[in-house]
C-alpha positions in Angstrom: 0.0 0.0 0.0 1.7 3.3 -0.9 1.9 6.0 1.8 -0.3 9.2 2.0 1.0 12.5 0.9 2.3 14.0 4.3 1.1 17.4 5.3 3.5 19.7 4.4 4.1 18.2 1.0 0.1 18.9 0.4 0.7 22.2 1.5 3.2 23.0 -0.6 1.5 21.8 -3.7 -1.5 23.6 -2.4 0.6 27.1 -1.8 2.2 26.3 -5.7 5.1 28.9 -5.7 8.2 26.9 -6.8 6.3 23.4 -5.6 5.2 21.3 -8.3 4.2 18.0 -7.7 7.0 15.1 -8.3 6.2 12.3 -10.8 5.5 10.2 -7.5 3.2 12.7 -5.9 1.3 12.9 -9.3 1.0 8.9 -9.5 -0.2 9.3 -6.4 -3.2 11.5 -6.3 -4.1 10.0 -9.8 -5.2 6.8 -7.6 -5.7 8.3 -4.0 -9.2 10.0 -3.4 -8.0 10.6 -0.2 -5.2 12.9 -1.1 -6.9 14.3 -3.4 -9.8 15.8 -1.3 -7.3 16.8 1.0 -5.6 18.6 -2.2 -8.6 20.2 -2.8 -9.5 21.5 0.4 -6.2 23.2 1.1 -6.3 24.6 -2.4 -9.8 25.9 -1.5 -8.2 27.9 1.5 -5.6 29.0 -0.3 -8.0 30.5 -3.0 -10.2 32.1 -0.3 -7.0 33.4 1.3 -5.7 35.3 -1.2 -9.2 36.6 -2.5 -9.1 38.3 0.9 -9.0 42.9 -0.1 -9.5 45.5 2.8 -12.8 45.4 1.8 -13.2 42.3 4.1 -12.2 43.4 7.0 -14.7 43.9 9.7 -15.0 47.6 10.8 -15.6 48.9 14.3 -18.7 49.9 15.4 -19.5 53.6 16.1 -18.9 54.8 19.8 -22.7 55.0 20.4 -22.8 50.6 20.5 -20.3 50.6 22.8 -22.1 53.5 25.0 -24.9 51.5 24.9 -23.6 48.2 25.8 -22.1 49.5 28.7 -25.5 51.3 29.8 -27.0 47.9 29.7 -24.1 46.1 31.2 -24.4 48.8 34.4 -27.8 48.4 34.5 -27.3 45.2 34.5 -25.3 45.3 37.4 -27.2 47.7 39.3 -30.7 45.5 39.4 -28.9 42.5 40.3 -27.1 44.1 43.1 -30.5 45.4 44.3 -32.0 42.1 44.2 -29.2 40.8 46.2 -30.1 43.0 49.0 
């Protein structure tokens, strides 16, 4: 039984860059499914990854959610520290 494709070697072929696959790794993923979905699902990540612009990046809310949060975080605190009593 031949081995499985380790993980950095998937990675590498995923990442492509200077790593293409060796006549052995190509046998290989011809005839595992294994590998291959493995293959795939790194090269999905890798595709998401670099689709990534600043236009993705989460912005912070404005001061006035924070204000608020707190407000109900003190009030919060205030009834149960009434009930307590």
């Amino acid at each position: 039984m031949a081995q499985h494709l380790d993980a950095d070697e998937l990675t590498d072929l995923a990442l492509g860059g200077d790593a293409h696959p060796t006549p052995c790794q190509r046998d290989h993923l011809a005839r595992c499914l294994r590998c291959c979905e493995e293959l795939d699902q790194l090269l999905r990540v890798v595709r998401a990854a670099r689709d990534v612009s600043t236009d993705d990046f989460l912005t912070a809310p404005p001061d006035t959610v924070w204000h608020s949060i707190t407000a109900q975080l003190d009030s919060d605190t205030a009834s149960q520290a009434d009930g307590e009593g």
